[in-house]
C-alpha positions, 0 to 999 in steps of 0.5 A: 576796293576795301583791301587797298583802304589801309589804315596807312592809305587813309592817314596819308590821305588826311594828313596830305589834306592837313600839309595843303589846308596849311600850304593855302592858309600859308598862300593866304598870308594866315596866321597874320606875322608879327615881330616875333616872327619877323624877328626870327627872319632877320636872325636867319638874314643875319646868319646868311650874311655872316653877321652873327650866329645866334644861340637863342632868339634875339634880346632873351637867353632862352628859346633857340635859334633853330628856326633860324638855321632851318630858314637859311637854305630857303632864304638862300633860294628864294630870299627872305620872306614870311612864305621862305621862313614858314616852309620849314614850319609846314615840313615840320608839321609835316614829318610831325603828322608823320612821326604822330601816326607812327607812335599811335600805330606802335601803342595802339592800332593802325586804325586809331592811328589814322583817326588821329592822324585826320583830327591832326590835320584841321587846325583852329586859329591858335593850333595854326599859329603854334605849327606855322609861326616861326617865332621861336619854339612851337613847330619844331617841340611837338615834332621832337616829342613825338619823334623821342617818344617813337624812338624811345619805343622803338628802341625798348622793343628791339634789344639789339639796337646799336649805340649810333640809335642811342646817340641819335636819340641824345642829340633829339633830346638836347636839341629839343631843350635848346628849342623850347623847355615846354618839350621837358615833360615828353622828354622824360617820358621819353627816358623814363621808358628807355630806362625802364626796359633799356637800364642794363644797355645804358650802362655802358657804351650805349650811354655814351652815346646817349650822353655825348648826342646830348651835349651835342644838341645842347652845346651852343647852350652850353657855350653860351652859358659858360661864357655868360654871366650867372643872371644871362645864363639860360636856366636862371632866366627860365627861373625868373620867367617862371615866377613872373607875375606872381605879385599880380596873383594876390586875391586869386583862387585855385579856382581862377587857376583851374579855369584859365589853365584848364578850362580855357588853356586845354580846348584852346590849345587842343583845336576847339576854339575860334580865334582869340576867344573860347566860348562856354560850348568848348569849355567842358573839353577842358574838364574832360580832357583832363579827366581822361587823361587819369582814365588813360594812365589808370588803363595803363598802368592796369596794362602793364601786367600783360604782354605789351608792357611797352605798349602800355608804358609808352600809353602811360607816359603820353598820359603823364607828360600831358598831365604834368603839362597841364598842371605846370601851366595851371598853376603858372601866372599865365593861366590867370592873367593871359589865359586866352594868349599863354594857351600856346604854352599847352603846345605839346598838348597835341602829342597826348591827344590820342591818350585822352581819345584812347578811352573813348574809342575804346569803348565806342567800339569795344566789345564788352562782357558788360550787360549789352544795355549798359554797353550800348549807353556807354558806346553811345555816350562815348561815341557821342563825345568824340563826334562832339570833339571832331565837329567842335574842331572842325568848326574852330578850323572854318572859323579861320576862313573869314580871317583871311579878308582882314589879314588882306587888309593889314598886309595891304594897309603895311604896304601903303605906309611903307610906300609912304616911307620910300616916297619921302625917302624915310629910312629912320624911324621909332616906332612900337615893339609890334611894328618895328622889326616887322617893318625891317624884315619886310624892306630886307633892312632897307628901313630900320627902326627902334622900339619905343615904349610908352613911356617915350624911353627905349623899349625891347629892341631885340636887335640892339645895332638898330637902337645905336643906328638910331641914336646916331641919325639926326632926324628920325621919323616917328610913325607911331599907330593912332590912337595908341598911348604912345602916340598919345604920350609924343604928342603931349611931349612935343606940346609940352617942349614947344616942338614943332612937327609936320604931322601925317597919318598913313595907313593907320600910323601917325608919321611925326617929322619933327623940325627939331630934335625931341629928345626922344627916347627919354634918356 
């Protein structure tokens, strides 16, 4: 019985628990959908139709369209749907689970491989929301990391790998740029390693190859940006989504950014915390996940005197890309200002996770010509930390159980306004940004809406024929969530213009039918 319980066996085993624990929460219609997400389905319903074919996500010139085009051939058997939409995210998560026990296998040993592989397979609220959620960006990064970083040490190992390898790796890399910009620091390390043992072999053909799959994965980035103007093109939207909020930073400390962006972003982003919150028992993982992440690259480097030089390299840069991953969002607004929402941007955090466990599985079960006391405190204390880690994300992942009852509650409370709306033959509406387009991608379109904001001006409608649709119709309705300041700020706008409105509240929204126009939006 012990000679067929591989390493292999074991972390297939686990990581088929995390695809069906994912499969189930996906059944269960968790993590609750937005309009981000729903966003991403009509840009994959509109591709279908032949309406458009879109390079980033909807209304912005950044983030790719991938999840779009890898929802059309789901949407094209089984029609559009959240369930058709995240199939492909739960395939992603899978081949990364994959390409993550592969990697770990290359740079450390099978069994390491497999432990990893089954922290891999339970997921918190906020874990579960980046690998699921087809809202742009996070399922396909960490799959692309990973799956760079294994090629990349595959192919230092093995000289005689021909240029189609090479090539392929340039398209990965162009693709995963396309995707999400988070992925830049596993990507250079990536290329760091390939240059570091492949330099010769990149001069020539093989760099070719290398160059010319990179601007294949890049190139509806780069037909974007040569027929766009300087402000819409892709890079210097990045720049201006990097230095928001700064005027919101006067008064904060270094110590504001430390906490935010490290104790806080990392155990959230790593699987420790329970939904929407982290508690001052996971807070220390921050500290130390950073702390041995130093521990790691320091073992590294020291390793890179010794046969494996790849091995080693290929540890260094997991190390380093998670460092520098930590370090750009610490030091980013995001960490202060919305710590708990923005940990998603730790993302790839999840791919440096066995270099920062490395140091503690290594001393738990080395064997040292330290005095045997001194080892056996330091195996002790280092065992009990990884048990602290498993159970701390064991215990983030059962606190999504109890979520699942209340999502129930808002799909079926979505249905009810949607009845409503087809019982009173309603197709026109405003409404706000976290309702719209999730209406319309859940009616297939039959509903259309624009986005108003709290101002009563047009807000951020990703899709902008819905906004003309509207302002052409005479009289649309406005189902607006009680309670909310915008239906606040309506509400007072009719009293002040003498408006008369029928008025209903339905499943949590206040459906304004007014028997005039109320100019609204404001122009």
């Amino acid at each position: 019985m012990t000679d067929r319980l591989t390493p292999t066996r074991v972390a297939f085993g686990l990581g088929a628990a995390g695809v069906l624990y994912r499969i189930i929460l996906l059944a269960a219609g968790l993590p609750p959908t937005n309009s981000d997400e729903a966003t991403m389905g009509l840009m994959a319903r509109h591709i279908i139709a032949g309406l458009r074919a879109p390079v980033f996500f909807y209304g912005q010139h950044y983030m790719g369209a991938t999840e779009a085009y890898l929802a059309v051939p789901f949407f094209a058997v089984f029609d559009s749907s959240t369930v058709a939409l995240r199939a492909s995210t739960v395939v992603m998560y899978a081949a990364f689970l994959a390409a993550a026990f592969l990697l770990v296998r290359e740079l450390w040993t099978p069994w390491f491989a497999a432990a990893v592989t089954g922290l891999l397979a339970l997921g918190s609220d906020r874990v579960i929301k980046n690998q699921l959620i087809a809202g742009g960006g996070y399922p396909e990064i960490n799959l692309l990391a990973a799956a760079l970083l294994l090629l990349a040490v595959v192919l230092a190992r093995t000289p005689g790998r021909g240029a189609g390898w090479y090539a392929l790796f340039g398209f990965g890399a162009g693709v995963a740029l396309w995707s999400d910009y988070l992925v830049v620091p596993y990507l250079a390390a990536a290329g760091a390693l390939l240059v570091a043992f492949r330099g010769r072999a990149l001069l020539g053909r093989r760099a070719v190859a290398l160059i010319g799959g990179a601007l294949l994965g890049l190139a509806p980035v780069i037909a974007h940006d040569l027929g766009a103007a300087p402000r819409d093109r892709s890079l210097h939207v990045l720049g201006q989504l990097s230095r928001a909020g700064q005027d919101q930073l006067a008064g904060t400390t270094l110590a504001d950014h430390l906490h935010g962006g490290v104790l806080v972003g990392v155990p959230m982003a790593t699987g420790l915390c329970r939904p929407s919150r982290c508690d001052a028992p996971q807070l220390w993982w921050g500290a130390a996940f950073a702390a041995l992440l130093l521990v790691a690259a320091g073992l590294a480097l020291a390793g890179l005197r010794t046969a494996d030089r790849v091995a080693h390299a290929g540890r260094l840069g997991l190390a380093g890309a998670g460092l520098a991953t930590i370090g750009l969002y610490g030091w980013s607004p995001a960490a202060v200002l919305t710590p708990i929402e923005s940990a998603r941007y730790l993302s790839c955090l999840l791919v440096s996770v066995p270099a920062a466990l490395w140091p503690l599985w290594r001393t738990a079960g080395a064997r040292s010509r330290v005095h045997p006391p001194i080892r056996r405190v330091l195996a002790a204390g280092a065992a009990a930390v990884l048990a602290a880690v498993v159970v701390a994300a064991g215990v983030a992942t059962a606190t999504l159980v109890p979520e699942a009852g209340r999502v129930r509650a808002a799909v079926r409370a979505q249905q009810v306004l949607l009845d409503d709306l087809d019982q009173h033959g309603t197709r026109h509406i405003y409404s706000d940004y976290w309702t719209c387009n999730r209406l319309v991608f859940a009616t297939r379109e039959r509903v259309v809406c624009a986005v108003l904001g709290d101002d009563l001006r047009s807000g951020l409608d990703r899709y902008r024929p819905y906004r003309d649709t509207l302002a052409g119709w005479a009289d649309p309705v406005y189902a607006l969530p009680v309670g909310s300041t915008v239906d606040r700020e309506f509400a007072a706008h009719l009293a002040r213009a003498g408006v008369d409105a029928q008025v209903r509240e339905v499943a949590g929204y206040r459906l304004y039918h007014p028997n005039r126009p109320a100019g609204v939006p404001i122009p």
